[in-house]
C-alpha positions as a Markdown table, in Angstrom:
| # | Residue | x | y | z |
|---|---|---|---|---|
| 1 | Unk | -6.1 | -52.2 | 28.5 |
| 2 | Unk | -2.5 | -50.8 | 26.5 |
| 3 | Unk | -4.5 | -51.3 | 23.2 |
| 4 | Unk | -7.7 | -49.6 | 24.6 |
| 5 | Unk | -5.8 | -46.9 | 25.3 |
| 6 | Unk | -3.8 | -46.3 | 22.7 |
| 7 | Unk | -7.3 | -46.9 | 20.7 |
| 8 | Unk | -8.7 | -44.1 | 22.5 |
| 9 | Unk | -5.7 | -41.7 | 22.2 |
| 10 | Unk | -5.5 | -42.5 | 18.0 |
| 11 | Unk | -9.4 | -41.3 | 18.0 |
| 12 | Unk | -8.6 | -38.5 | 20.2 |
| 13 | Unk | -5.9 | -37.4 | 17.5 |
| 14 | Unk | -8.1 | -37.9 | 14.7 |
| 15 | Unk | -10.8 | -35.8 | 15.9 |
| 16 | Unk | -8.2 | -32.9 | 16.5 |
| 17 | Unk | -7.2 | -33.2 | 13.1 |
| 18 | Unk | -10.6 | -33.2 | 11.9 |
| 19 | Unk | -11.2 | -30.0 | 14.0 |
| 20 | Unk | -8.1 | -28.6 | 12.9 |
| 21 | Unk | -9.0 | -29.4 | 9.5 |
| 22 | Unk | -12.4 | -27.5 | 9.5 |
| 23 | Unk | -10.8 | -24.3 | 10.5 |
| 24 | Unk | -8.0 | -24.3 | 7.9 |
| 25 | Unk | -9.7 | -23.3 | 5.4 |
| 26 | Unk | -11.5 | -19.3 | 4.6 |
| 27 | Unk | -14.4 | -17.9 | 5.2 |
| 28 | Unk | -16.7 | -18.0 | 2.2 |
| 29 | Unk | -18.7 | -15.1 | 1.3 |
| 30 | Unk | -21.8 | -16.4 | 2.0 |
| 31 | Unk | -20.6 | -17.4 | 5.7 |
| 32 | Unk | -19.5 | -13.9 | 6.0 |
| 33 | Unk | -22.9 | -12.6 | 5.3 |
| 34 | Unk | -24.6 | -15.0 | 7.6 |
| 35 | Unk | -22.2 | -13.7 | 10.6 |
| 36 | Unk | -22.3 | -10.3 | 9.3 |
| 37 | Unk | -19.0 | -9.8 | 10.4 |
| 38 | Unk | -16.1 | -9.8 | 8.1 |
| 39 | Unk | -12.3 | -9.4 | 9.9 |
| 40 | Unk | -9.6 | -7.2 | 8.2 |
| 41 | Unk | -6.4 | -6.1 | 8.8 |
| 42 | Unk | -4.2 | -3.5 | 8.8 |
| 43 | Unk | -0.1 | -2.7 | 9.5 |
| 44 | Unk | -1.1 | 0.9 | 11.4 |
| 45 | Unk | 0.2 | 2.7 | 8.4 |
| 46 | Unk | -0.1 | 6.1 | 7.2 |
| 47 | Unk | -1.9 | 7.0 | 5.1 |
| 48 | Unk | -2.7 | 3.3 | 3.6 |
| 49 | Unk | -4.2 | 1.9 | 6.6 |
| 50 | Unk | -3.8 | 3.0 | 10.2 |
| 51 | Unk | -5.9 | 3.5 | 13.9 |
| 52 | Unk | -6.6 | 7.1 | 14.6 |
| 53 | Unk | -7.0 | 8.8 | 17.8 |
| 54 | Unk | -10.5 | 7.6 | 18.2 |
| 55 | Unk | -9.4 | 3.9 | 17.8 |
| 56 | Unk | -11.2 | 3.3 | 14.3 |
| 57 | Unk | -9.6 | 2.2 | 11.2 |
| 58 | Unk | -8.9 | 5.1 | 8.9 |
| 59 | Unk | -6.8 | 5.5 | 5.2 |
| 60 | Unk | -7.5 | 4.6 | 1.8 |
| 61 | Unk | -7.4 | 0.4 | 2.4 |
| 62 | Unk | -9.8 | 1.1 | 5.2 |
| 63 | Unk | -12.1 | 4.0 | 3.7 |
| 64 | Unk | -12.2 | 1.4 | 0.7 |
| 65 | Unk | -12.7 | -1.5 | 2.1 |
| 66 | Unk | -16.1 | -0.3 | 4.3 |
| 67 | Unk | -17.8 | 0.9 | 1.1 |
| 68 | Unk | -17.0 | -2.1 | -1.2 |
| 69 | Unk | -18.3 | -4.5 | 2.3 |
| 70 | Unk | -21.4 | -2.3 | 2.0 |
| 71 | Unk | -22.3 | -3.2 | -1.7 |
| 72 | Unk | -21.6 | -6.8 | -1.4 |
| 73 | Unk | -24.1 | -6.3 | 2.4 |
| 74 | Unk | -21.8 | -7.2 | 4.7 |
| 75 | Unk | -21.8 | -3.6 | 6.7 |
| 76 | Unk | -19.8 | -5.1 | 10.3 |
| 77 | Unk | -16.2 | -5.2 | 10.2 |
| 78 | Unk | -13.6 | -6.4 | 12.7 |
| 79 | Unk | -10.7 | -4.9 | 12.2 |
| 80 | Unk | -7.2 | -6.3 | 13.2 |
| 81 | Unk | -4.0 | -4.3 | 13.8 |
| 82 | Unk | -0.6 | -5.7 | 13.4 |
| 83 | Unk | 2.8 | -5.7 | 12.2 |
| 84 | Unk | 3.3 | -5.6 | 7.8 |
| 85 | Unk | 5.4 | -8.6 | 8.4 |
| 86 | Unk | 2.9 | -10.5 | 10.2 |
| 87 | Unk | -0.1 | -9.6 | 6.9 |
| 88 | Unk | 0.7 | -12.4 | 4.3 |
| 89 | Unk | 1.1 | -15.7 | 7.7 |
| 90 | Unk | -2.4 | -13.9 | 9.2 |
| 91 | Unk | -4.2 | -14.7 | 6.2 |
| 92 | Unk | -2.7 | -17.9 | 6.0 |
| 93 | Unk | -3.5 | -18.9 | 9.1 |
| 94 | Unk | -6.6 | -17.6 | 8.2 |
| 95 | Unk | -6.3 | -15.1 | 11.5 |
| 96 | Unk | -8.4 | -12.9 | 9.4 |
| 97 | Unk | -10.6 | -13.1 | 5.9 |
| 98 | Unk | -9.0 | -10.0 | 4.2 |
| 99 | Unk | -6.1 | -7.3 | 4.3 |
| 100 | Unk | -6.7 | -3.6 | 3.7 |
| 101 | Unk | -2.9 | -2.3 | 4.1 |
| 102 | Unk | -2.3 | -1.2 | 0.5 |
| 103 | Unk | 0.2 | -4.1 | -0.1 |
| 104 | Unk | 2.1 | -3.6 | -3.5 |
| 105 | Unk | 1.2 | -6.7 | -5.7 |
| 106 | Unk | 4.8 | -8.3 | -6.2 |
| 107 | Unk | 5.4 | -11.4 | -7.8 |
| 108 | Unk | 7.0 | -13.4 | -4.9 |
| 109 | Unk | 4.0 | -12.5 | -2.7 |
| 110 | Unk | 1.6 | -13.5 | -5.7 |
| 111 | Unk | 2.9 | -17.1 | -4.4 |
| 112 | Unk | 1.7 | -17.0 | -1.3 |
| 113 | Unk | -1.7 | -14.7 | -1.7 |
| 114 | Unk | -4.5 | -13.5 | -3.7 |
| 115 | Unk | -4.7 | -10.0 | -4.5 |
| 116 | Unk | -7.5 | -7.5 | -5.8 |
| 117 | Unk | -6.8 | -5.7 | -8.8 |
| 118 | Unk | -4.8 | -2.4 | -7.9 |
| 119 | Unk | -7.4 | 0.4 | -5.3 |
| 120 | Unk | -4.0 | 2.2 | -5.7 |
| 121 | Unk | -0.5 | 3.3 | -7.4 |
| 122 | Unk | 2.0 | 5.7 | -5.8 |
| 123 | Unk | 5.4 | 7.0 | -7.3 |
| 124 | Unk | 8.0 | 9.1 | -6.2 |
| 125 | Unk | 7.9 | 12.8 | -6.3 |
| 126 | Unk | 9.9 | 16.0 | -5.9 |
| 127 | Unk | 9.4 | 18.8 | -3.1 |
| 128 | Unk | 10.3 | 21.8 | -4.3 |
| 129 | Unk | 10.5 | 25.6 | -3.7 |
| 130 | Unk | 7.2 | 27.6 | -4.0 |
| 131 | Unk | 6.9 | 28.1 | -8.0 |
| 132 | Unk | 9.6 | 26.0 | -8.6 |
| 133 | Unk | 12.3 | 28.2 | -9.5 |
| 134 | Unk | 14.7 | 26.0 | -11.3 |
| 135 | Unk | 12.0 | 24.0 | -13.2 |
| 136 | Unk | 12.4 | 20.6 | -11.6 |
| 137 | Unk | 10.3 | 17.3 | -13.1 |
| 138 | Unk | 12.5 | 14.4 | -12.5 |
| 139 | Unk | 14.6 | 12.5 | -10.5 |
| 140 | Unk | 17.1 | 12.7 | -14.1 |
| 141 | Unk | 17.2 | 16.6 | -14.0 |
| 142 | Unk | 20.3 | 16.0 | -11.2 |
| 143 | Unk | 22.7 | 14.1 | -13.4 |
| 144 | Unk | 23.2 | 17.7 | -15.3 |
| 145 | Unk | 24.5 | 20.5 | -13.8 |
| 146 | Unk | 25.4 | 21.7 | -10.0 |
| 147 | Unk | 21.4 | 21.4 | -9.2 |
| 148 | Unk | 21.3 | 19.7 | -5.8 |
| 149 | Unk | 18.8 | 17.1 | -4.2 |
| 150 | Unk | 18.0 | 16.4 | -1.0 |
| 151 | Unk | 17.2 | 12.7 | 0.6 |
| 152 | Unk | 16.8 | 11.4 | 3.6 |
| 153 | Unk | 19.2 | 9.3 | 5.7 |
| 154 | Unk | 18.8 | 5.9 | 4.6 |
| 155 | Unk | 16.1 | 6.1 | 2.0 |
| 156 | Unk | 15.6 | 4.2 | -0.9 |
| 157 | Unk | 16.1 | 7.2 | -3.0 |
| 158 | Unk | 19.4 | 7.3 | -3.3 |
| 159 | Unk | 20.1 | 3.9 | -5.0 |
| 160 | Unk | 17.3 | 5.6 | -7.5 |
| 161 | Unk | 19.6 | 8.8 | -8.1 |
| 162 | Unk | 23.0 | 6.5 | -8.1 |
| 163 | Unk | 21.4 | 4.2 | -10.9 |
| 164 | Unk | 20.3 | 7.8 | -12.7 |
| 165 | Unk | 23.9 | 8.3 | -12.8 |
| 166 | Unk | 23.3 | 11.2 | -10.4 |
| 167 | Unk | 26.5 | 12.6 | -8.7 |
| 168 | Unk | 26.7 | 12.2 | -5.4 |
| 169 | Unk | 27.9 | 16.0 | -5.4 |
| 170 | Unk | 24.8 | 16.7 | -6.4 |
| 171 | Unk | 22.9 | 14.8 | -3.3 |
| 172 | Unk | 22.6 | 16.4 | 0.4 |
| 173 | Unk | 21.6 | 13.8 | 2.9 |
| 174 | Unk | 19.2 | 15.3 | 5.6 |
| 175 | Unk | 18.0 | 13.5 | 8.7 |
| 176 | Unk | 14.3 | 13.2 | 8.2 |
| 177 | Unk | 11.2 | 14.3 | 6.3 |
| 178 | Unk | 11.1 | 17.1 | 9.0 |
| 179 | Unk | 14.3 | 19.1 | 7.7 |
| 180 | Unk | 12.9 | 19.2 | 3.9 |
| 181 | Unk | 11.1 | 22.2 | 4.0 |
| 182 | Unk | 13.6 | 24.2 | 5.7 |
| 183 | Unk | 16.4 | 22.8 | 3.1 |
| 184 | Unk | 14.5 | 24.0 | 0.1 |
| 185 | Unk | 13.3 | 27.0 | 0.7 |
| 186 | Unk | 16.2 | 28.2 | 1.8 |
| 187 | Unk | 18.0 | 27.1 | -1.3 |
| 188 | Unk | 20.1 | 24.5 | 0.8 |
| 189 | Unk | 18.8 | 22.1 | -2.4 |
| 190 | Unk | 16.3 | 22.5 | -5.2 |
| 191 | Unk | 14.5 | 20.1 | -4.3 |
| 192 | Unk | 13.9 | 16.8 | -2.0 |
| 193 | Unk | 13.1 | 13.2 | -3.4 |
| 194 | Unk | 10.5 | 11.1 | -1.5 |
| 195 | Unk | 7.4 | 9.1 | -2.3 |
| 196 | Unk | 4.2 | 10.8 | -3.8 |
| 197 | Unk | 2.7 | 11.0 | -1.0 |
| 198 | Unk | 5.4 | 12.0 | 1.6 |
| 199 | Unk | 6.1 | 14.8 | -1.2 |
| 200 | Unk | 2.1 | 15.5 | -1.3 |
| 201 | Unk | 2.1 | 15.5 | 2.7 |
| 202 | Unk | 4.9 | 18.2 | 3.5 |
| 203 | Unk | 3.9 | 20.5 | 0.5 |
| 204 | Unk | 0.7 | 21.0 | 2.2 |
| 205 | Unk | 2.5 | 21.9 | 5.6 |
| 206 | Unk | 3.8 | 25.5 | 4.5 |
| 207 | Unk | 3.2 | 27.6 | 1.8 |
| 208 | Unk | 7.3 | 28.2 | 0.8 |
| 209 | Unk | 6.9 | 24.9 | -0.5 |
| 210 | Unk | 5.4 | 23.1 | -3.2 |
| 211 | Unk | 4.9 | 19.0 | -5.3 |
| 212 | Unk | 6.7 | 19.7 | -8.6 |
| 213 | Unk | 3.8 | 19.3 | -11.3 |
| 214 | Unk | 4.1 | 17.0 | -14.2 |
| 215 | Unk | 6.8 | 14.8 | -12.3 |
| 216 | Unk | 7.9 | 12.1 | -14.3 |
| 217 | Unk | 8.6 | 8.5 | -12.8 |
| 218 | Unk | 12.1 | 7.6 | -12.5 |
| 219 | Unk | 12.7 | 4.8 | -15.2 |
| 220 | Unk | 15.5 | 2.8 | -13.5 |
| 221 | Unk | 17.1 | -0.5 | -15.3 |
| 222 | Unk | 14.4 | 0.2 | -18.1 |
| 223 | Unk | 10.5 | 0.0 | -15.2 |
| 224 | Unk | 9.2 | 3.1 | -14.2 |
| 225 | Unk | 9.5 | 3.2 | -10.4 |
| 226 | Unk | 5.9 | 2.6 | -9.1 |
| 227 | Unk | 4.3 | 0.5 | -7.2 |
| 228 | Unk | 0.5 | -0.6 | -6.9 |
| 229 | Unk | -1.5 | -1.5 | -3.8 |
| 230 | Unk | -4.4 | -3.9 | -3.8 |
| 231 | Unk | -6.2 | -5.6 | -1.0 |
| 232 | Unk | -4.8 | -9.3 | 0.2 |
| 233 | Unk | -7.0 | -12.8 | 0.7 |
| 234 | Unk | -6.0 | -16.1 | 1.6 |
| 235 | Unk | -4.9 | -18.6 | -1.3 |
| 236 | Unk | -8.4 | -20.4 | -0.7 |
| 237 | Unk | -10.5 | -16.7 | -1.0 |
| 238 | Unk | -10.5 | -17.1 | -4.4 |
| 239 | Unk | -14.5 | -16.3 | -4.3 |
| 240 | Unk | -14.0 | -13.6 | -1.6 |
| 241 | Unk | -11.6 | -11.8 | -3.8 |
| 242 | Unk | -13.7 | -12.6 | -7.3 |
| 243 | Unk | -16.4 | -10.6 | -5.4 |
| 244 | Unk | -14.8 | -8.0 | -4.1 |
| 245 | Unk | -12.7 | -7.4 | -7.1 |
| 246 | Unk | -15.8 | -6.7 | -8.7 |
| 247 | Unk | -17.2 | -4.3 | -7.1 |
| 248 | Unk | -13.5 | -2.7 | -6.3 |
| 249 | Unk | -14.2 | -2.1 | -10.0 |
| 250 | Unk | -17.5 | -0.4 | -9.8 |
| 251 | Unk | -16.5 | 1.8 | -6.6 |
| 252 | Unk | -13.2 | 3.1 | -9.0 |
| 253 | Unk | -15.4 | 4.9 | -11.2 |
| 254 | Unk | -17.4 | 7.0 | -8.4 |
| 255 | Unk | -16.3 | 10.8 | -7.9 |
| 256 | Unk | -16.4 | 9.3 | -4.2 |
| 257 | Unk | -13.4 | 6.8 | -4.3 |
| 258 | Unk | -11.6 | 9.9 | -6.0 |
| 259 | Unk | -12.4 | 11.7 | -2.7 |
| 260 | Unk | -10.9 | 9.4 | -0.4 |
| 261 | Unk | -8.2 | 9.2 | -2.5 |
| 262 | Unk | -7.4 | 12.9 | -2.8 |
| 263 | Unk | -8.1 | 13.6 | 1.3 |
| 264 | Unk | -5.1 | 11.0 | 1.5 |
| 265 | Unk | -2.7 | 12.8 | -0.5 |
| 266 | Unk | -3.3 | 11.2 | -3.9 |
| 267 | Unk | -2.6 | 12.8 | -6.8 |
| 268 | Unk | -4.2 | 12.6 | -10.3 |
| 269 | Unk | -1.7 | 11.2 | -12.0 |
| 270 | Unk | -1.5 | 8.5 | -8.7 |
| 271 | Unk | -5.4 | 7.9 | -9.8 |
| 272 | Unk | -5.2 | 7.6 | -13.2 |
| 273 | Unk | -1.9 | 4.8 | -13.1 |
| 274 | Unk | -3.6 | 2.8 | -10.3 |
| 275 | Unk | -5.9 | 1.6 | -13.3 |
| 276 | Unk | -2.8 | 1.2 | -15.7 |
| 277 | Unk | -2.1 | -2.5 | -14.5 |
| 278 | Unk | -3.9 | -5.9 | -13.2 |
| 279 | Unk | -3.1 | -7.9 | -10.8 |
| 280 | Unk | -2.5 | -10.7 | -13.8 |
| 281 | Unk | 0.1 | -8.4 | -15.1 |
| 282 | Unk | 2.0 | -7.1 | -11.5 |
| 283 | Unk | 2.1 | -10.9 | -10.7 |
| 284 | Unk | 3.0 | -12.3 | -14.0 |
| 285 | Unk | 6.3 | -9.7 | -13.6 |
């Protein structure tokens, strides 16, 4: 009776792990398009990938992602909201097939994912006063002179200027993104240091303002400082990703992937570098 038992109870185990077994690993893409449902995520991010007022997924990982789904005929999508942290486990766990959040392709999470080839590529950027008075293009400018810059509390921008051998004399600390137009047009600082896009973002909020043209990159310890966002599969998408990568590729060269690109903030020069590096290269870094 013991050994029946214990018979019974190894079998039961066995058939869990079987189970367990046939739901560990992804999606293919042919078992998409017979569901005709694929399930993405996104970290509620703005402007990258976010839920709007309406409750559908908007941003350029979303905007993307529907039209590249379309040309490989998969036209239903379920879309998942959740925390950045939790994006890479998700696909892991295979919680979802895809992620549409704009990740930058780094190395160390090369390890754990696949990523497409770069939809995107964002720098930093300076806000500046409406025709940009003192002639401001980079983040170097400030290590001359008594020209100050603003940053916000906290942000990665001032390790930037400190490695630029900036002064800190020369930086004014302000609370948030709110206070930068009022501290350069009213000469408080020449200008203020965020992200492209932040900088894109509050320039378009009042007209005393403006995105100094021509920015340059930072170059700190010898890289430009930019990163590139791509979409995110599981380790075992490999085919997924093959497929979508190509016709990522074929969508980059329509005037409409430079539409939802620009109604997000993107600039130009954002555009052009997003096709300056593979995912080979960002990971091989």
């Amino acid at each position: 009776m013991k050994h029946s038992l214990w018979t019974t109870l190894l079998s039961s185990v066995a058939i869990l792990a079987l189970n367990a077994a046939g739901t560990s690993s992804a999606a293919t893409l042919q078992q998409i398009k017979d569901k005709g449902v694929v399930r993405i995520a996104i970290a509620n991010e703005i402007p990258y990938g976010y839920s709007g007022l309406d409750g559908k997924a908007k941003g350029i990982g979303p905007d993307v992602a529907q039209q590249v789904m379309k040309q490989l005929g998969v036209k239903k999508i379920e879309w998942s909201t959740t925390g950045f942290s939790s994006l890479i486990p998700g696909l892991k766990a295979h919680r979802f097939d895809m992620v549409a959040a704009e990740m930058a392709i780094l190395p160390q999470r090369c390890q754990q994912v696949l990523f497409s080839d770069p939809n995107s590529s964002y720098g930093e950027g300076l806000l500046v006063a409406k025709g940009n008075p003192d002639k401001l293009h980079s983040f170097e400018q400030f290590s001359q002179g008594q020209a100050k810059v603003a940053i916000m509390a906290g942000a990665d921008q001032l390790e930037m200027l400190q490695a630029l051998g900036v002064p800190q004399s020369n930086i004014l600390t302000i609370a948030s993104n709110a206070d930068a137009i009022s501290t350069v047009s009213t000469g408080r600082a020449s200008a203020y240091a965020a992200t492209s896009l932040t900088v894109s973002q509050l320039a378009g909020k009042s007209p005393r303002v403006e995105a100094a043209s021509d920015f340059s990159d930072p170059v700190v310890h010898g890289q430009p400082v930019r990163s590139w966002g791509a979409f995110a599969f599981a380790k075992d998408s490999q085919e997924l990703r093959d497929a979508f990568n190509a016709e990522l590729a074929k969508f980059k060269s329509t005037p409409a992937w430079r539409k939802i690109m620009a109604q997000y903030g993107f600039s130009d020069a954002d555009m052009k570098a997003s096709f300056d590096k593979k995912e080979s290269q960002l990971c091989a870094q």
